[in-house]
C-alpha positions in Angstrom: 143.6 -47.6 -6.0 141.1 -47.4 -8.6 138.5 -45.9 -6.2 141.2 -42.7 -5.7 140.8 -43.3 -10.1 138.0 -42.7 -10.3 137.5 -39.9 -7.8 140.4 -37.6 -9.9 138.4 -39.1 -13.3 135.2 -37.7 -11.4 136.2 -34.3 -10.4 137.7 -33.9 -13.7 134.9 -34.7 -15.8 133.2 -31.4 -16.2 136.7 -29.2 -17.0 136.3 -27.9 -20.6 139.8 -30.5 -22.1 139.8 -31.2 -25.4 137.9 -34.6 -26.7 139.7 -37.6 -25.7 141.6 -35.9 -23.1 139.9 -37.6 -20.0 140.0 -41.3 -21.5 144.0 -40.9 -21.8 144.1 -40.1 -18.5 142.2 -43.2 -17.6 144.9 -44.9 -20.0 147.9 -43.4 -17.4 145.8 -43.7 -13.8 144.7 -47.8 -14.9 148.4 -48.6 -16.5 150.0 -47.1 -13.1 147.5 -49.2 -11.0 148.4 -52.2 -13.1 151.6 -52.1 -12.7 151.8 -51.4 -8.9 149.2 -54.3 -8.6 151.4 -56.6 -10.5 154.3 -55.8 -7.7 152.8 -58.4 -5.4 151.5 -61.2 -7.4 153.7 -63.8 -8.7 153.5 -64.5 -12.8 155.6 -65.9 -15.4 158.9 -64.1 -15.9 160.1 -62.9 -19.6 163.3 -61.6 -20.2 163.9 -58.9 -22.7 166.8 -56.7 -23.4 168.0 -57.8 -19.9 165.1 -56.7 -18.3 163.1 -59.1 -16.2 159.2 -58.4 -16.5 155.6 -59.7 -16.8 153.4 -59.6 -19.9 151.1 -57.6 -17.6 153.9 -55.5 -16.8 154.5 -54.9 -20.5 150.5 -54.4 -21.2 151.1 -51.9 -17.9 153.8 -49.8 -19.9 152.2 -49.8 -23.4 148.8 -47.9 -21.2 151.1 -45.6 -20.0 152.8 -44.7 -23.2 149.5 -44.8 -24.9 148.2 -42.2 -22.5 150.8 -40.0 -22.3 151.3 -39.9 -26.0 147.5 -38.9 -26.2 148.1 -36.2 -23.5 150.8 -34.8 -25.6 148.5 -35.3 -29.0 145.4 -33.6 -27.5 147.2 -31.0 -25.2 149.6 -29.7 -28.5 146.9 -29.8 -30.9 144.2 -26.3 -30.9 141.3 -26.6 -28.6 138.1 -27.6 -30.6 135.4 -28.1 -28.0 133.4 -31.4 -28.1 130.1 -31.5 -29.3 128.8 -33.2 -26.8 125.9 -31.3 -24.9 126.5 -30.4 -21.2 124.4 -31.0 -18.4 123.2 -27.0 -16.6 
């Protein structure tokens, strides 16, 4: 899984998004892995507001809302180009 990451991470990296927009993505792609990963192996068990989860589950979610709230951020925000130079 985090070999197909990396690959969309990869072919993404030279698309003109603003700054900070690949890294969110990372956020999503590794908090999705995480919590698929943490489907199969066997941790303690918290309950909270009747739901049954893992702390890694939990970190899993707060990725994922991390990332997506930084898509939405970056993506509604105008487009200022990063500074940083490109490769020719």
């Amino acid at each position: 899984m985090a070999l197909m990451a990396f690959a969309v991470l990869w072919r993404l990296r030279k698309h003109a998004f603003h700054a900070g927009w690949l890294i969110a993505l990372y956020l999503v792609l590794s908090g999705v892995e995480r919590l698929l990963i943490e489907q199969i192996r066997v941790n303690a068990v918290y309950t909270i507001f009747a739901l049954h989860i893992t702390q890694a589950e939990i970190i899993s979610a707060a990725l994922i809302a991390l990332g997506l709230a930084a898509l939405v951020w970056l993506t509604a925000r105008p487009h200022q180009p990063s500074e940083w130079p490109t490769a020719a």
